[in-house]
C-alpha positions as CSV (number, residue, x, y, z in Angstrom):
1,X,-32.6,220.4,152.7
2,X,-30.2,218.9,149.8
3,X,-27.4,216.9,149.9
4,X,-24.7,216.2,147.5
5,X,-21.3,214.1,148.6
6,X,-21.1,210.6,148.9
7,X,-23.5,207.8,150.7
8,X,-22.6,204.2,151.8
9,X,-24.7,201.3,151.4
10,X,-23.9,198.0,153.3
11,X,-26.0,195.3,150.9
12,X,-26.7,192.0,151.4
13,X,-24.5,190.0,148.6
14,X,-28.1,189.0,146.9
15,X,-28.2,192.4,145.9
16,X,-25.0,193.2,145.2
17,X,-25.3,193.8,141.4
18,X,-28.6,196.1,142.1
19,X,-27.2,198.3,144.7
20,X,-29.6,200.9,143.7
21,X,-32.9,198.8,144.0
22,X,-34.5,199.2,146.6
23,X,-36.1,196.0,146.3
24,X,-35.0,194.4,149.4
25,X,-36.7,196.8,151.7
26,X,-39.9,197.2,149.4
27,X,-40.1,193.1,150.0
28,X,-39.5,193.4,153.6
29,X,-40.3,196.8,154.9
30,X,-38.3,198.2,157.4
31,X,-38.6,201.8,160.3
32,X,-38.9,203.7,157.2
33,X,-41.0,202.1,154.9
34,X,-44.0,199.7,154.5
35,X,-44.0,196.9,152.7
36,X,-44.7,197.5,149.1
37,X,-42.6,200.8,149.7
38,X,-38.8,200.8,148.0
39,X,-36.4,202.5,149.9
40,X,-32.6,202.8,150.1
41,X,-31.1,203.0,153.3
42,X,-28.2,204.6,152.6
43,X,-25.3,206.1,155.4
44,X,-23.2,209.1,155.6
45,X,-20.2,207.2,156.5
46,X,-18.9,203.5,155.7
47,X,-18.6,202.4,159.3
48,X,-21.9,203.9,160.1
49,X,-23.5,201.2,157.1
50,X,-21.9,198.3,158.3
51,X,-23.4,198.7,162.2
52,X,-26.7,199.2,160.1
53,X,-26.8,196.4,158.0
54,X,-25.4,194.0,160.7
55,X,-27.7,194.5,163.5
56,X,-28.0,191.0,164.4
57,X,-24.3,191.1,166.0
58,X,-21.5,189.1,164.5
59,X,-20.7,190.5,161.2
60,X,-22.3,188.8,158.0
61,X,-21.5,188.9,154.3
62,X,-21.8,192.0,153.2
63,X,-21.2,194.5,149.7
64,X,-20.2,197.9,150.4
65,X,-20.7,200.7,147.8
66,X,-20.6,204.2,147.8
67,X,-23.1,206.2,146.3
68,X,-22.2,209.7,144.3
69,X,-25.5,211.5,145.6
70,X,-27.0,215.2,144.7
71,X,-30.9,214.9,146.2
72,X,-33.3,216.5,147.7
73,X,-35.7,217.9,149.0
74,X,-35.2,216.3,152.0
75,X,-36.6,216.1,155.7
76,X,-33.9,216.9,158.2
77,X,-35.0,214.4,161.2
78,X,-32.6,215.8,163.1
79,X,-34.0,218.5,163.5
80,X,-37.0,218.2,166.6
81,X,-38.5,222.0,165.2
82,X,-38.8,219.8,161.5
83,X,-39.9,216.5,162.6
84,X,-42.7,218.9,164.6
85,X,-44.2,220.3,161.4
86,X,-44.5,217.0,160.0
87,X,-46.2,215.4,163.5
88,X,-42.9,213.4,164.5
89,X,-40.3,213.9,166.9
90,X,-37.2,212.4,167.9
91,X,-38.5,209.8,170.1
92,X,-41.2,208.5,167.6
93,X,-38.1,208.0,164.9
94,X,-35.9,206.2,167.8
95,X,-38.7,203.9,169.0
96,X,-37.4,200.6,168.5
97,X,-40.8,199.0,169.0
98,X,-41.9,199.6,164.7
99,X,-40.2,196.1,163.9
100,X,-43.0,194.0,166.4
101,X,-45.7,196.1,165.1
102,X,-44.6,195.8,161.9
103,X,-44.9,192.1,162.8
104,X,-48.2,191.8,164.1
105,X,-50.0,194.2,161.5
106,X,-50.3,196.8,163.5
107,X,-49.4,200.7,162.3
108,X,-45.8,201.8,162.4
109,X,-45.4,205.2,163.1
110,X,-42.5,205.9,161.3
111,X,-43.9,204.4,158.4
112,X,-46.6,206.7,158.1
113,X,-44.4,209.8,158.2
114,X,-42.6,208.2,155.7
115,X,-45.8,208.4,153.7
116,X,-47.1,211.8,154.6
117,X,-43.5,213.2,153.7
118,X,-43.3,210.8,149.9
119,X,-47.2,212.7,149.4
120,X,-45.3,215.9,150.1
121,X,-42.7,215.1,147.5
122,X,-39.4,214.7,150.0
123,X,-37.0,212.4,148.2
124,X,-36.1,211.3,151.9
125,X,-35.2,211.8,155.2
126,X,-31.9,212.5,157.6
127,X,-32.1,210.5,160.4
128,X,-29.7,209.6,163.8
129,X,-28.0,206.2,163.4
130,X,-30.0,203.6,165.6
131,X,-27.7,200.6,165.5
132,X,-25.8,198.9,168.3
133,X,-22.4,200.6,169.3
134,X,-23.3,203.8,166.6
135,X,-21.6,207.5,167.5
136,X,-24.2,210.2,168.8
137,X,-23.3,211.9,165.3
138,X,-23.8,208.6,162.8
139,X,-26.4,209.7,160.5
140,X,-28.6,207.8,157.7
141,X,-30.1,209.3,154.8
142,X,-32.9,206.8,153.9
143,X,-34.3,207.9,150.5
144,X,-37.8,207.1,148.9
145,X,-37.0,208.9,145.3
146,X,-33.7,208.8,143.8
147,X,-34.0,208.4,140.2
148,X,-30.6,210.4,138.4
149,X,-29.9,211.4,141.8
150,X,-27.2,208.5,142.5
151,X,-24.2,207.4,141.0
152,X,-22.8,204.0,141.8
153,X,-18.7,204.3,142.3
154,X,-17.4,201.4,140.4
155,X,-15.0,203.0,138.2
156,X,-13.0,199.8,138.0
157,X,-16.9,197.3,136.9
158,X,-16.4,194.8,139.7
159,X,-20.3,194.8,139.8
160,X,-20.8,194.3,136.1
């Protein structure tokens, strides 16, 4: 699949003037990427960010931006008949145990589709919102490759 419209990313104000790093969650890792592994973790819709990036309950400071995007190829994990072609499903991508093995060294399943679908050249991947309080239809679009493919909104430089 493609997509092309906006994304929103909720960023912690140290990376505000990088919103298109990825740096954070190549230092930390996160359900979608190992450590080492840059990713953006980006949302279809601004309230949908906000849940993500405050998981830990009361809101904290946080930069949103949107994102001009026009990607692909992308994995549609919404999809159970695509996840299956890849060896996923829905239930493996909901699993909220990856953070603890994350933790303990152990293998992260979602990780490692994350690494069979980079090998097979997918800029990134649909997913289903997991956050607290999210809609049944809040989807993230957590992206692996984006080079040229996004466009920062900030027609007025407040993040120059």
């Amino acid at each position: 699949m493609h997509y092309a419209g906006l994304l929103y990313r909720a960023l912690n104000p140290v990376w505000a003037r990088q919103p298109l790093s990825g740096e954070g969650a190549a230092r930390f890792g996160g359900r979608f990427n190992r450590i080492g592994r840059a990713a953006l973790y980006t949302s279809l819709a601004p309230d949908t960010t906000i849940r993500e990036a405050n998981r830990v309950g009361v809101l904290q400071p946080t930069v949103l931006v949107a994102l001009r995007a026009d990607i692909g190829p992308l994995l549609d994990g919404t999809d159970p008949a695509a996840l299956a072609e890849h060896d996923a499903t829905p239930q493996m991508l909901a699993d909220p145990a990856w953070a603890e093995a994350m933790a303990r060294g152990r293998p992260v399943p979602t990780q490692a589709l994350a690494e069979r679908l980079v090998a097979a050249g997918f800029a990134g991947m649909l997913v289903p919102s997991y956050a607290r309080g999210a809609p049944a239809d809040a989807l993230n679009l957590v992206l692996w490759r984006w080079d040229g493919a996004l466009t920062l909104v900030d027609d007025e430089g407040r993040l120059r």
